[in-house]
LOVO-536336 format. One line per 8 residues: their letters; for each residue x, y, z of N, C-alpha, C, CB. Coordinates in steps of 0.001 Angstrom, whole numbers. Atoms other than C-alpha are relative to their C-alpha. Glycine has a CB too. Example, Ala and Ser with C-alpha at 12.3 -4.5 7.8 and 13.67 -1.06 7.14 Angstrom:
2
as) 890/-1190/0/12300/-4500/7800/900/1200/0/-992/27/1246 | -820/-1190/-60/13670/-1060/7140/-770/1090/730/414/462/-1415;
//
This chain:
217
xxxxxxxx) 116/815/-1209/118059/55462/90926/1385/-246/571/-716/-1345/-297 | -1143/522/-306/120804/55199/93390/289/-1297/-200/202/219/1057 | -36/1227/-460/122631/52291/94342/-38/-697/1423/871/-280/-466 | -168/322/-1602/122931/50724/97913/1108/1010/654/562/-1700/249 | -1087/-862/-837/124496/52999/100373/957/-1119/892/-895/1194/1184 | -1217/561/-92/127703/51346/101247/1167/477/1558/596/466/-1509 | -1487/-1083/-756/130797/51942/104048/986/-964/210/-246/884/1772 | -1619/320/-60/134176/51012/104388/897/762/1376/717/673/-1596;
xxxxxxxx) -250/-392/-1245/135523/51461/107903/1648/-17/249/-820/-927/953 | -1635/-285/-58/139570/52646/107852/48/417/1194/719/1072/-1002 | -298/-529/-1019/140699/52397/111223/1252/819/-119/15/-907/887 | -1340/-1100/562/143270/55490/111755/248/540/1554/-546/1628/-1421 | -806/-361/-1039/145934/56340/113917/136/-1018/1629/-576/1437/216 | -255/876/-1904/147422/55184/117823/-1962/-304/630/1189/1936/1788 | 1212/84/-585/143428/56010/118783/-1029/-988/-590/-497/1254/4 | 848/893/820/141924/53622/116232/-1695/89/-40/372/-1345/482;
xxxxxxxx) 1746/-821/243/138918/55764/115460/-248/-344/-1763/33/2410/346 | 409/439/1426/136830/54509/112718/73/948/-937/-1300/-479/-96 | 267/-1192/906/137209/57207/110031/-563/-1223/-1122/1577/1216/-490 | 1087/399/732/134282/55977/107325/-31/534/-924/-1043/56/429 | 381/-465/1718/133850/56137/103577/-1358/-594/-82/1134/-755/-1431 | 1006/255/275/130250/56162/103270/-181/432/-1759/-804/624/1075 | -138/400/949/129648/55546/99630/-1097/-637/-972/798/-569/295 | 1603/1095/1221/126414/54701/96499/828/-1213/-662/-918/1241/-1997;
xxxxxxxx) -1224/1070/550/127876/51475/95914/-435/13/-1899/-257/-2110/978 | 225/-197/1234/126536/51913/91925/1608/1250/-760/-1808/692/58 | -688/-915/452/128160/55355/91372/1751/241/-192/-517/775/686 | -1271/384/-330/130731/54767/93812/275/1302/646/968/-496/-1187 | -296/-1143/-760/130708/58418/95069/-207/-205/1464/-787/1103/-462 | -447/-117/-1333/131657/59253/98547/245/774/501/688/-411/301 | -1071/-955/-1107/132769/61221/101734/49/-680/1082/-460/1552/496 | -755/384/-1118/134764/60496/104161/-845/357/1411/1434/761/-95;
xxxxxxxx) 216/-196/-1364/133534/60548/107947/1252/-115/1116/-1017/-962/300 | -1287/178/-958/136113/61827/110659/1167/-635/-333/-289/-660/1080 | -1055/621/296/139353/61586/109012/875/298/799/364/129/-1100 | -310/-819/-1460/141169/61427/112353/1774/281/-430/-339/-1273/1856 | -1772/163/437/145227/61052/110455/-165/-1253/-906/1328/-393/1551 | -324/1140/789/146494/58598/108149/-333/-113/-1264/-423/-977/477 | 574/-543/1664/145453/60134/104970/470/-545/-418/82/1199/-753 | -690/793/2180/147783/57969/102392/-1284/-1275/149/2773/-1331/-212;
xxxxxxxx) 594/1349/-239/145767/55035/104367/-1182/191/-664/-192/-474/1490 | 1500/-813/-94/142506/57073/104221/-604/-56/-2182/505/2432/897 | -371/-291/1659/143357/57782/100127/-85/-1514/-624/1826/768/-292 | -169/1426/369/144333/54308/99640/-1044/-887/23/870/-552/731 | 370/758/-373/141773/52812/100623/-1533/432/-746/383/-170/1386 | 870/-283/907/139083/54760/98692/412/14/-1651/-453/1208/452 | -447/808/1026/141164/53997/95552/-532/-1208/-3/1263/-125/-15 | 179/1476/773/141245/50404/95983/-1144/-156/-235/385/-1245/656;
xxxxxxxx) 1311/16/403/137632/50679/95733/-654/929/-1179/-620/235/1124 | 85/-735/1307/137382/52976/92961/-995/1097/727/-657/-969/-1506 | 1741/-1028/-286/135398/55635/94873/555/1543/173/-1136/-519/1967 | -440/-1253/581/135330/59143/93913/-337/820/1754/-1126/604/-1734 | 445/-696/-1506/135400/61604/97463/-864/1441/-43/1497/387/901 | 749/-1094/510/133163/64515/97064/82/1094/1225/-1577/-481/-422 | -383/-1249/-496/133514/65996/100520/125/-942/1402/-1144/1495/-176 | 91/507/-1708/134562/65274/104273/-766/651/1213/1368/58/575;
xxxxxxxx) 1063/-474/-1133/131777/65443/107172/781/-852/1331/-1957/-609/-388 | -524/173/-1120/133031/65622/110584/-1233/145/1323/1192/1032/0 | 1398/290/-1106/130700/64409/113723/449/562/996/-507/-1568/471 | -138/-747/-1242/132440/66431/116314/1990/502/-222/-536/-1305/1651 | -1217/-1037/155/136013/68458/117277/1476/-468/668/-468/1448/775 | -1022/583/-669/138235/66007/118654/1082/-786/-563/-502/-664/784 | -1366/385/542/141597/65012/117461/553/-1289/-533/765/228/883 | 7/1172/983/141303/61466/116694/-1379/77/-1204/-125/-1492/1033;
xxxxxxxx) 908/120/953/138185/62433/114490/172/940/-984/-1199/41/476 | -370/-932/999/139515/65802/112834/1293/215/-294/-454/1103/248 | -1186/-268/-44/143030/65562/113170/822/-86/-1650/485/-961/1105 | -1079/-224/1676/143899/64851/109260/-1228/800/-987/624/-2124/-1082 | 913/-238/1143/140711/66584/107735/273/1511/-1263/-1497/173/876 | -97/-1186/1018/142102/70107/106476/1399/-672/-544/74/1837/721 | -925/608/818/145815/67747/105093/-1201/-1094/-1250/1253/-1000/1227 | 410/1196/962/142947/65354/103292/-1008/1314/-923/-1069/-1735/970;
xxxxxxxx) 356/-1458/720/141198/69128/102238/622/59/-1436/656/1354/908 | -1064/-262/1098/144101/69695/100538/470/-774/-1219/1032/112/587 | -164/1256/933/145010/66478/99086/-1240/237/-856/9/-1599/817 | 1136/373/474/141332/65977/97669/-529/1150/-1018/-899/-307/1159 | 394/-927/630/140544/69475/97021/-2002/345/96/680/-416/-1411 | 1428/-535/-750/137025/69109/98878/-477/517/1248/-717/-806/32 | 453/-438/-954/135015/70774/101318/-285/-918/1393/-969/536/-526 | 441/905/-1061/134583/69963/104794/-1196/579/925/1241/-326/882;
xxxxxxxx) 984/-325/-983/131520/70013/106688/-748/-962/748/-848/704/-540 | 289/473/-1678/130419/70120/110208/1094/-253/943/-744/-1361/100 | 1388/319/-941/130053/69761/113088/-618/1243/170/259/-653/1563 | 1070/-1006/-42/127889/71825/114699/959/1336/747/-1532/-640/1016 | -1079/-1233/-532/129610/75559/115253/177/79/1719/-693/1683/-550 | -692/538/-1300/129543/74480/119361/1193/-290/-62/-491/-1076/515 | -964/804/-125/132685/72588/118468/1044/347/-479/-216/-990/-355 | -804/-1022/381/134506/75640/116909/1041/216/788/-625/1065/-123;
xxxxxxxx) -1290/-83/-888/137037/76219/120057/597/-1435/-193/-324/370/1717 | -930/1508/-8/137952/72233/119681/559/296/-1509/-1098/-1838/169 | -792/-133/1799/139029/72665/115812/832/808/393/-877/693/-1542 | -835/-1073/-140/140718/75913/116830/1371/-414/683/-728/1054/770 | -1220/490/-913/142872/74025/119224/328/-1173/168/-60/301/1169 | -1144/1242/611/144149/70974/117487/882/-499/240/524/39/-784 | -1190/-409/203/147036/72197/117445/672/-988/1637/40/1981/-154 | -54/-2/-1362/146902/72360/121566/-333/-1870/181/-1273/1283/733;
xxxxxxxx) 144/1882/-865/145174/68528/122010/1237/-771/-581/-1777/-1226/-617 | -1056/945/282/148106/67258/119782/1144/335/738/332/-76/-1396 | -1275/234/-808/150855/68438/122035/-698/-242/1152/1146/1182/110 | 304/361/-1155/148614/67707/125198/-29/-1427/406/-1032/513/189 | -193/1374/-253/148242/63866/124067/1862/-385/-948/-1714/-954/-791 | -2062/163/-260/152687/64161/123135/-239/-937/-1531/1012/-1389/2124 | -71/552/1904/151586/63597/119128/1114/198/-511/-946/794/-1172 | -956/-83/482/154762/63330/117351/-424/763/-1846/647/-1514/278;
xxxxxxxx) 231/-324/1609/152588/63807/113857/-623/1392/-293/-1044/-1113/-686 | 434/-1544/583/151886/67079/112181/-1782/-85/354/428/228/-2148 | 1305/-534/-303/147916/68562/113127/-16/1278/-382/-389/-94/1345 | 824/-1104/185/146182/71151/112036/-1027/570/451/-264/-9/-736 | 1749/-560/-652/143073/73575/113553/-706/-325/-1201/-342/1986/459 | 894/645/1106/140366/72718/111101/-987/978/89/-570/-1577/204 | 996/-1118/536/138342/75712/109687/-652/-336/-621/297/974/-589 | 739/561/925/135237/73853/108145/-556/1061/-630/-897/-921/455;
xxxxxxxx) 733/-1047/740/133580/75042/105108/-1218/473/-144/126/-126/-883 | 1095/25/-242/130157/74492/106241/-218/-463/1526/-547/-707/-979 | 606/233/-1698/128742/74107/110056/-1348/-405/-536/-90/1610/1295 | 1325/674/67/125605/71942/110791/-708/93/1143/75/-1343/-306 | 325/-424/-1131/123307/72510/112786/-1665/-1150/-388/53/2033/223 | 1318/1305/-19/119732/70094/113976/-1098/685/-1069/-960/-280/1949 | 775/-260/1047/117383/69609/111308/713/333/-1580/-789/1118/519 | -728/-350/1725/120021/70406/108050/138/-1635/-435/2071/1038/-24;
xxxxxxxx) -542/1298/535/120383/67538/106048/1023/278/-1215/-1251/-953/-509 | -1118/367/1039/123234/65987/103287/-454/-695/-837/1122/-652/411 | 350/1082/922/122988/64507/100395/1295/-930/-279/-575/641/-1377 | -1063/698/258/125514/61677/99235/-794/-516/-1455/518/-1138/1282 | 208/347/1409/124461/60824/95205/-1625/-406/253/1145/-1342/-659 | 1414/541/-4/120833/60536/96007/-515/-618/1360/-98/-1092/-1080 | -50/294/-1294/121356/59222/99503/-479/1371/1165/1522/-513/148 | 633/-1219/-700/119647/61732/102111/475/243/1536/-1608/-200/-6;
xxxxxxxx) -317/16/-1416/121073/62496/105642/-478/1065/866/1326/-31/145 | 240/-665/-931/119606/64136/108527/894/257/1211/-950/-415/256 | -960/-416/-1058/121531/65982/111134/-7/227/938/461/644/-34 | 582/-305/-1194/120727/65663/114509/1490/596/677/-842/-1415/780 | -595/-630/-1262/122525/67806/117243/593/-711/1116/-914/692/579 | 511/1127/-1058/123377/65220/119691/1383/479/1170/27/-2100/-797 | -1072/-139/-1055/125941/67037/122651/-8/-669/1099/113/1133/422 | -198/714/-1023/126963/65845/125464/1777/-451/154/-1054/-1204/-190;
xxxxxxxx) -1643/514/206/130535/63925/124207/972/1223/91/287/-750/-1629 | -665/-1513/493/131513/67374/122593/-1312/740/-462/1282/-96/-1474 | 1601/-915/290/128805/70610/122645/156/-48/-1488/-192/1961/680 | 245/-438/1265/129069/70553/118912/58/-1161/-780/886/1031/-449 | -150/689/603/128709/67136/118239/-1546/-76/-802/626/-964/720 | 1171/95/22/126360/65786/115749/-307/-1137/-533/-515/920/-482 | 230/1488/511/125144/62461/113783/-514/100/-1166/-893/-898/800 | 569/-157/1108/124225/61545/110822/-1052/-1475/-750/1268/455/-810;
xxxxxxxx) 615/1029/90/121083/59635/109525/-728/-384/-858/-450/-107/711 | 337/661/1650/119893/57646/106134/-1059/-290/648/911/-1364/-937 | 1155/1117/-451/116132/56489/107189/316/-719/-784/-1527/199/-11 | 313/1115/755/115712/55070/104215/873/-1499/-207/-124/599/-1156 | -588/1351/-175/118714/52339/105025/-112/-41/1374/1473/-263/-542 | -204/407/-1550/117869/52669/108892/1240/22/295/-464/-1327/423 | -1604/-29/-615/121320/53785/109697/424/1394/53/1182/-840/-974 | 127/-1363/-827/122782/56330/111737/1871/-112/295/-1372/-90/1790;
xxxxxxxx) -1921/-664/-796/127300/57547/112371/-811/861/638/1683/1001/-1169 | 61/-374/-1208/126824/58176/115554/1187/212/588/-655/-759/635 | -1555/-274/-174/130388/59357/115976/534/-688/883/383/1273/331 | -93/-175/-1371/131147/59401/119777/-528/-501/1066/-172/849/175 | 1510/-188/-690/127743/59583/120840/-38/-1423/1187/-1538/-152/-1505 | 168/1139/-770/127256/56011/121827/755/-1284/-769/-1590/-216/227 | -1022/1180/349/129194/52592/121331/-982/-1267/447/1677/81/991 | 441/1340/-156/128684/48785/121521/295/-54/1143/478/-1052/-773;
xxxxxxxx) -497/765/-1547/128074/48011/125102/601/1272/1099/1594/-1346/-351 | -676/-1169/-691/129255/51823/125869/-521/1404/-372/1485/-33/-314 | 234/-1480/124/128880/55676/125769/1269/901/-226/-690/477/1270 | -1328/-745/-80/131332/58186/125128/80/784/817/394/628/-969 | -714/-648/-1068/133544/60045/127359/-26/1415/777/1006/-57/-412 | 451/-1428/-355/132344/63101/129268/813/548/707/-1172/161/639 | -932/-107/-1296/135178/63697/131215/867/1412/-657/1167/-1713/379 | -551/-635/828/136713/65797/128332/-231/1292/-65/-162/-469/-936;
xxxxxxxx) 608/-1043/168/136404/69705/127796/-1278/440/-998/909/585/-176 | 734/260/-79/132864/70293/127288/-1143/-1001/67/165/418/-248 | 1320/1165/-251/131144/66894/128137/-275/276/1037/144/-1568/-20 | 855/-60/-1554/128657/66535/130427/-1219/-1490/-195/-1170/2040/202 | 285/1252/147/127192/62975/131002/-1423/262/334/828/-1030/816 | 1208/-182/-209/123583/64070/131745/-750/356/-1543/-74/1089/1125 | 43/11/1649/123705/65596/128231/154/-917/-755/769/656/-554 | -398/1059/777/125278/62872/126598/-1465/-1081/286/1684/-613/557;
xxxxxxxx) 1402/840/141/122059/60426/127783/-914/788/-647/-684/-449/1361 | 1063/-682/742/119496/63344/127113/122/-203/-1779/126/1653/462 | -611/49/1969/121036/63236/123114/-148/-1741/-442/2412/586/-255 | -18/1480/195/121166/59136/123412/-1630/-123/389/1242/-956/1085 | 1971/437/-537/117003/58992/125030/-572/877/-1205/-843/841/2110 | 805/-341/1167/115842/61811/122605/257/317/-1368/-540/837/275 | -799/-111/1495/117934/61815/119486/338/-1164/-140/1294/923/-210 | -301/980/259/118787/58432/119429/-1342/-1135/-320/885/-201/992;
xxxxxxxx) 1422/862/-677/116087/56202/120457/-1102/-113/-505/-511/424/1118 | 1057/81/1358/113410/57358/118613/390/-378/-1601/-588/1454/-157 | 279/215/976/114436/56399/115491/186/-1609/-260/624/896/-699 | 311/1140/-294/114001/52711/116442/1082/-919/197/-788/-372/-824 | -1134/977/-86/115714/49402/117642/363/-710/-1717/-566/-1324/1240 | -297/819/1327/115677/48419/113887/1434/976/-792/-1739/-21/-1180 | -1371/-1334/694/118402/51318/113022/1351/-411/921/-501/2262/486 | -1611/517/-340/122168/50156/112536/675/908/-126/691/-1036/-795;
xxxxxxxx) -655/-1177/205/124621/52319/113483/1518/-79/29/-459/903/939 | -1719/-352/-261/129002/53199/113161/-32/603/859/909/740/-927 | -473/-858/-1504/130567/54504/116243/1541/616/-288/120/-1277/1611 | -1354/-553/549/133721/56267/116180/1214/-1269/412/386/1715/859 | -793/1560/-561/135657/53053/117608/-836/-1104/781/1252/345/1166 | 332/1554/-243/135070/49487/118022/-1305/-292/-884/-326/-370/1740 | 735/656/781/132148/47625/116583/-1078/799/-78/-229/-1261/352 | 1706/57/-187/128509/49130/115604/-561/-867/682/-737/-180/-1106;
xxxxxxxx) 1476/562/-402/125324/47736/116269/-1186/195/-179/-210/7/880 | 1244/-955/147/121893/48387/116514/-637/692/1286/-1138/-819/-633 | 608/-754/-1582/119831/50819/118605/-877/-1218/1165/-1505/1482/-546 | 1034/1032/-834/117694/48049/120086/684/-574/1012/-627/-1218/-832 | -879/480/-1091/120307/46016/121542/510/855/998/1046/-548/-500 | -440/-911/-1105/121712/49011/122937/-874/195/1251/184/1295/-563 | 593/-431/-1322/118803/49912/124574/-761/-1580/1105/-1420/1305/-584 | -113/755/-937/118367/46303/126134/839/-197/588/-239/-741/-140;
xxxxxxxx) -1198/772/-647/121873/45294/127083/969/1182/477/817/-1111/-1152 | -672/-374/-291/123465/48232/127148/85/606/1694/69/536/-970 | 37/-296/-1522/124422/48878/131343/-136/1906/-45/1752/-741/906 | -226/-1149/-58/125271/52637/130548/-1417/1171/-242/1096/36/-941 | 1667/-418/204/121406/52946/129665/-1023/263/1116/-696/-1111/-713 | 1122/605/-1257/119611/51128/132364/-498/878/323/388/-664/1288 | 516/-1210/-541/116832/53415/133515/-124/1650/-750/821/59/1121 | -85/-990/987/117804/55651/131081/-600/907/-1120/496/-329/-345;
x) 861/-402/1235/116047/55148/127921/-894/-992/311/635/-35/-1578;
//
């Protein structure tokens, strides 16, 4: 029998993107979600908790979310997988978004060891995750979702009170709702979810309060 699925939310880097140690709080095993830089932090911080890392899953191809995952590869000595192979030219060109946003810190392209695609699921020590597809932010983004604790890293996808940014090379904000109305939504207002920055929430509230909805869902 597991134990309670667990997370630990290390904000990382100038962009202060949640990178996430989801975690069986019993076992104590873990992987990382979107380790965007700041690996000693990233390291450190699954120490002080005693939790073993088994592999890093990435929810899409953008530079505050993959930017330290093949240096924490290395360090760790585990696999990384996802996103969904859409998001293959953004890994490839890392390199490129870190001198486009005038990064001073080392980046890497990020060659995952597994791609995900809708319908694959993960396991985490007995913990079960489903992998929805959800583009729009980035074509190769995707999410990840525990029924059995009603909870959903929703990377990008959607935020407290907000949506993510389509403005970027491949978003498209028509997509981004279609992925938030039929990948989101259905799996009820009772499902709590991580965002890649600022606070969770749950789907419910979102879909009352949130303005970026209205009419929407």
């Amino acid at each position: 029998m597991s134990g309670a699925l667990q997370a630990i939310i290390v904000p990382v880097t100038g962009f202060q993107q949640n990178c996430t140690l989801l975690f069986d709080g019993d076992s104590k095993a873990a992987v990382v979600v979107d380790p965007g830089g700041d690996i000693d932090r990233i390291i450190e911080a699954a120490d002080g908790h005693g939790l073993t890392i088994g592999a890093i899953w990435l929810t899409h191809g953008h530079i505050d979310h993959a930017g330290g995952a093949m240096d924490l590869k290395d360090r760790l000595g585990v696999d990384i997988v996802g996103p969904h192979r859409d998001d293959e030219p953004l890994l490839g060109a890392l390199e490129q978004q870190a001198a486009m946003f005038g990064l001073d810190t080392a980046v890497r392209n990020v060659t995952p060891d597994r791609w995900l695609a809708e319908g694959d699921t993960l396991d985490l020590d007995g913990h079960t995750f489903e992998v929805l597809h959800c583009p729009g932010h980035a074509p190769g983004h995707v999410v990840f979702v525990n029924r059995a604790a009603q909870f959903a890293h929703v990377g990008d996808v959607l935020f407290a009170g907000s949506i993510g940014r389509t403005d970027l090379p491949g978003g498209d904000h028509q997509t981004l709702l279609a992925s938030i109305r039929d990948k989101l939504m259905p799996l009820g207002d009772d499902f709590g979810f991580i965002c890649g920055h600022g606070p969770g929430g749950r789907l419910g509230e979102e879909r009352r309060t949130n303005p970026f909805l209205a009419g929407q869902v």
